[in-house]
C-alpha distance (Angstrom), angle and dihedral (degrees) to the residues before:
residue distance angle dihedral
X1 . . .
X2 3.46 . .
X3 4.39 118.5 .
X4 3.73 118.0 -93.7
X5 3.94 108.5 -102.1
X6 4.23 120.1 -158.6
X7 4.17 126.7 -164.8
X8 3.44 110.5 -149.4
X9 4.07 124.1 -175.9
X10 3.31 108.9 -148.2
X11 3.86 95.8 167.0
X12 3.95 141.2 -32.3
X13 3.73 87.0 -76.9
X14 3.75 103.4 26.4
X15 4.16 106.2 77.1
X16 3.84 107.2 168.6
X17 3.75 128.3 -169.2
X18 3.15 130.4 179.5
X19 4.37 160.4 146.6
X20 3.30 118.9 -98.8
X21 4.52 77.5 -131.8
X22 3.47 89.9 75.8
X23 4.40 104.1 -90.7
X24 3.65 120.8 120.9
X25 3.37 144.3 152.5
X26 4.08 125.8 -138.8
X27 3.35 123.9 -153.8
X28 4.23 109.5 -137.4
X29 3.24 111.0 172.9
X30 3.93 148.7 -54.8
X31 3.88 151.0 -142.1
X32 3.77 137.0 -139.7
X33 3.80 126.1 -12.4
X34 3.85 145.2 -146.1
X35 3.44 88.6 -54.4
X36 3.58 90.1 54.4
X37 3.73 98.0 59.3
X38 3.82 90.4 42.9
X39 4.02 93.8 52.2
X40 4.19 84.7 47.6
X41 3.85 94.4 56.1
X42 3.85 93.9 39.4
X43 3.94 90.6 55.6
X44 3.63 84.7 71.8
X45 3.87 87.3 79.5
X46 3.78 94.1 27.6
X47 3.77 99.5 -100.1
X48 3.88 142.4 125.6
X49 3.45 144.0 -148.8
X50 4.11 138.1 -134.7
X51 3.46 126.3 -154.8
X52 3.31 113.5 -129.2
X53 3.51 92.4 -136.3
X54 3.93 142.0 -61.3
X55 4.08 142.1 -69.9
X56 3.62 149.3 167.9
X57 4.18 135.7 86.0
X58 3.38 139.1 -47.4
X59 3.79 112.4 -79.3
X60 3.26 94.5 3.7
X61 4.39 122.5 104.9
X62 3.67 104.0 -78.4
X63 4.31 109.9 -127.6
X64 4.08 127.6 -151.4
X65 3.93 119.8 -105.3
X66 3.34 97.0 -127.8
X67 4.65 121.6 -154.9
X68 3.95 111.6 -116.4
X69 3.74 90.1 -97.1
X70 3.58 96.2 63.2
X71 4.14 94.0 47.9
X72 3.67 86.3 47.3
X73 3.62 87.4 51.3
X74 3.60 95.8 50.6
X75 3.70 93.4 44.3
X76 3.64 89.5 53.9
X77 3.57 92.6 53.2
X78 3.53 97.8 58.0
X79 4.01 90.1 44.8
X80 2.99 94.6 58.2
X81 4.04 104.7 39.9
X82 3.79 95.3 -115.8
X83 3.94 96.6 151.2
X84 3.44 113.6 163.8
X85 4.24 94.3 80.8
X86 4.09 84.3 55.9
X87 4.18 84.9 59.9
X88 3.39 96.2 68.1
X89 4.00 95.4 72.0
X90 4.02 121.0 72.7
X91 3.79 132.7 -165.9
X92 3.87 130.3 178.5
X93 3.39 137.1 -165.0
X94 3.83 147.3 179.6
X95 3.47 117.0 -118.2
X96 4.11 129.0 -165.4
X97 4.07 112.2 178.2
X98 3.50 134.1 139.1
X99 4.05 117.0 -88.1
X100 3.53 97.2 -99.1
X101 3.50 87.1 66.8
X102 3.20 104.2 45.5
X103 3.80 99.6 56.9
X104 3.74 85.8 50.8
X105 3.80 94.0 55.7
X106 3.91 97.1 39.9
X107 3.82 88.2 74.8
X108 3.50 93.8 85.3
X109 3.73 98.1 88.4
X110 3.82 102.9 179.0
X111 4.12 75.7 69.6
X112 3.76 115.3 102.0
X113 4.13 101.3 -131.3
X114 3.44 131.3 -173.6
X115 3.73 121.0 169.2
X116 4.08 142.6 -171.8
X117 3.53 106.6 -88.2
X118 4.32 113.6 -140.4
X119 4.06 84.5 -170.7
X120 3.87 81.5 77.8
X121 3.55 106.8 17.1
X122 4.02 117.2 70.7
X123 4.24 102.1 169.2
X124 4.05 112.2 126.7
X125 3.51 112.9 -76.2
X126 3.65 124.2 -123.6
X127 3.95 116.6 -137.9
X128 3.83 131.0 -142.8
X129 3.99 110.6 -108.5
X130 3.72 108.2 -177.5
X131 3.51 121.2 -157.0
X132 3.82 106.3 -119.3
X133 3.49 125.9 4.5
X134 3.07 113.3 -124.9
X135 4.67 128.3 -139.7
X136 3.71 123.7 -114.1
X137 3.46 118.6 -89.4
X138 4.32 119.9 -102.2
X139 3.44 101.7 -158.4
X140 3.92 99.7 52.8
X141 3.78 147.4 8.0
X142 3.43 97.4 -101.1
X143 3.79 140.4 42.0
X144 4.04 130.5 40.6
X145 4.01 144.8 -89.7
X146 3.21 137.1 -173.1
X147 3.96 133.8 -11.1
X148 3.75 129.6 -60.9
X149 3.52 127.0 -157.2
X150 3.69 111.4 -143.5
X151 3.53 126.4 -157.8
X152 3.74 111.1 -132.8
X153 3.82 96.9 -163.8
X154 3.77 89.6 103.1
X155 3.56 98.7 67.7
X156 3.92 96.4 71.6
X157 3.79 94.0 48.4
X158 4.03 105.5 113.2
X159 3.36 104.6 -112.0
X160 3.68 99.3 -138.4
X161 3.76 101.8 51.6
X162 3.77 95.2 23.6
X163 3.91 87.8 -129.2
X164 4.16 135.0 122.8
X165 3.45 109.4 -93.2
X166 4.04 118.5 -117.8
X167 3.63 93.0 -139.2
X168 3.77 115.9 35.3
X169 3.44 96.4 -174.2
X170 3.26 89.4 75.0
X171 3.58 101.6 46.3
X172 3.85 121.8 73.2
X173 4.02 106.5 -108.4
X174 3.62 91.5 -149.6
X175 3.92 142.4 58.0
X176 3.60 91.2 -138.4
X177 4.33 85.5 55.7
X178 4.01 87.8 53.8
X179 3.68 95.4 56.7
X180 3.92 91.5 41.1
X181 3.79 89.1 45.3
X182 4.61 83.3 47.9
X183 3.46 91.1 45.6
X184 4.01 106.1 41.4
X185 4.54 78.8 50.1
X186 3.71 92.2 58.9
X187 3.79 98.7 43.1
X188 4.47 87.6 49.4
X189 3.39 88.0 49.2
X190 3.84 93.9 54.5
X191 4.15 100.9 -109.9
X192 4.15 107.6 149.0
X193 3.66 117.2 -96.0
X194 3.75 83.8 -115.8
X195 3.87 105.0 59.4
X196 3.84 86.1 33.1
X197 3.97 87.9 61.1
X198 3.60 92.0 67.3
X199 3.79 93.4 78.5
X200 3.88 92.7 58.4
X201 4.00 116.1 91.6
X202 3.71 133.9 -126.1
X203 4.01 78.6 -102.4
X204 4.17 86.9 77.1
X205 3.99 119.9 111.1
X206 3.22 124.8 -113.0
X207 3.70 145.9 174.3
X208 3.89 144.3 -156.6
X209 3.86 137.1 168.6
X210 4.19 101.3 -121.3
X211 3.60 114.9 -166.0
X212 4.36 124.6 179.0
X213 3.49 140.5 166.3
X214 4.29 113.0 -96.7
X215 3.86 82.9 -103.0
X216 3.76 98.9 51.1
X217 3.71 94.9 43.7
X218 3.76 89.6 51.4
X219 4.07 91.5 51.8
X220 4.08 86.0 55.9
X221 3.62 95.0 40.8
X222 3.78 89.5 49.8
X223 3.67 85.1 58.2
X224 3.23 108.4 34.0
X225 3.62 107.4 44.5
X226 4.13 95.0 57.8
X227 3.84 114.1 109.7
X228 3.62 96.2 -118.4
X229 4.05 82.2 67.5
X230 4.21 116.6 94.0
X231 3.67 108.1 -85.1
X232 3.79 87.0 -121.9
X233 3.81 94.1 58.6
X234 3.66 96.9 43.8
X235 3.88 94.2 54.2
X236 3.82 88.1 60.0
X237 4.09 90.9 46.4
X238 3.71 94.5 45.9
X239 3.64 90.7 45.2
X240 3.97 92.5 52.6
X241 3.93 87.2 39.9
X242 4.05 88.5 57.5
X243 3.32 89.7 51.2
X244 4.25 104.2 46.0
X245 3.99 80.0 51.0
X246 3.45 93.9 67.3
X247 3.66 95.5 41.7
X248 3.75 111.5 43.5
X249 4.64 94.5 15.8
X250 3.71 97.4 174.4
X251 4.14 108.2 37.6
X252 4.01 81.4 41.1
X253 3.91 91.2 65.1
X254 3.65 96.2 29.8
X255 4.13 77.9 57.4
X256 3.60 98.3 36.8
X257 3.95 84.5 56.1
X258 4.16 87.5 -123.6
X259 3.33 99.3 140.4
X260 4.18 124.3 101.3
């Protein structure tokens, strides 16, 4: 079963999506638009473009209506690999997923990335608790299938003499509370927020504002939003993809490769 997703508008400029498992994606703000990459091919032979006028939904980014030679222009661009024009148009977003993620989506390097730092921040993390979990995969080494149902009963054991606690009040009922309960000790008794980090898992939240060119956010989204990706990954691509459809329609599907 796949996780419950929610659109909230918060604003014209504010479009948030997100799981109800703690991932989301936050549109922040963008430059340029189809027009844009039309005007910065067409420069090559010292020409511009005029939209013929405007469209989309209230509170939402407003995009050019563009003449059939300009969305034949576009498409051909795309076709034909001709990046550079698709350069000239930015979007950013803010991103909160669990680590994992993250360090999955940071390989895209011609992505500008900057990330929540635990060397200076010490507040109580918040960890990543999916839904299902879900089997290992037959057919290959990586990926997922099916459902697995997970017995909990390990996560009151004491960890140090691998026993049932007497009183489980006193005794954290979760994994997630030990590592709090670790982590909250070593910052009271004065360890640095960046040897206390260690003790957190790749489970841990974290956030970053991720800005690209239209080009470079296509080549991750054209990655990272097949099914063979990790569920977790894909929401955050599909949720970015969403979003770069409304705000740049025709170099999106020219990039996207969704045209016959």
């Amino acid at each position: 079963m796949m996780p419950t997703l929610h659109i909230t508008v918060n604003s014209m400029h504010q479009l948030t999506w997100g799981m109800i498992n703690m991932i989301n994606v936050t549109y922040i703000d963008h430059m340029g638009s189809d027009l844009s990459v039309v005007n910065a091919a067409r420069v090559s032979f010292g020409k511009k473009s005029e939209a013929l006028g405007t469209s989309g939904v209230v509170g939402e980014p407003m995009t050019p209506i563009l003449n059939d030679p300009d969305k034949r222009l576009i498409k051909y661009l795309a076709k034909h690999k001709h990046m550079s024009p698709f350069g000239h148009a930015f979007a950013s977003f803010h991103v909160k997923a669990p680590i994992f993620v993250a360090r999955q989506l940071v390989k895209h390097k011609f992505l500008r990335w900057n990330e929540i730092s635990r060397r200076y921040v010490d507040d109580e993390p918040e960890f990543y608790e999916p839904d299902e979990w879900r089997g290992r995969a037959d057919d290959k080494k990586q990926g997922s299938a099916g459902v697995v149902d997970i017995q909990k009963s390990f996560f009151i054991v004491d960890p140090i003499t691998d026993e049932e606690p007497q009183d489980t009040d006193r005794i954290p009922e979760t994994l997630n509370e030990y590592i709090i309960t670790a982590y909250r000790d070593l910052i009271i008794q004065g360890v640095c927020p960046e040897q206390a980090r260690m003790v957190l898992p790749q489970s841990t939240m974290t956030e970053w504002y991720w800005s690209g060119s239209l080009d470079a956010l296509a080549d991750m989204c054209n990655l990272r939003c097949k099914e063979d990706t990790q569920l977790e990954t894909r929401l955050v691509a599909n949720e970015i993809c969403n979003s770069m459809h409304k705000l740049f329609p025709l170099s999106w599907k020219a990039l996207r490769g969704l045209y016959g």
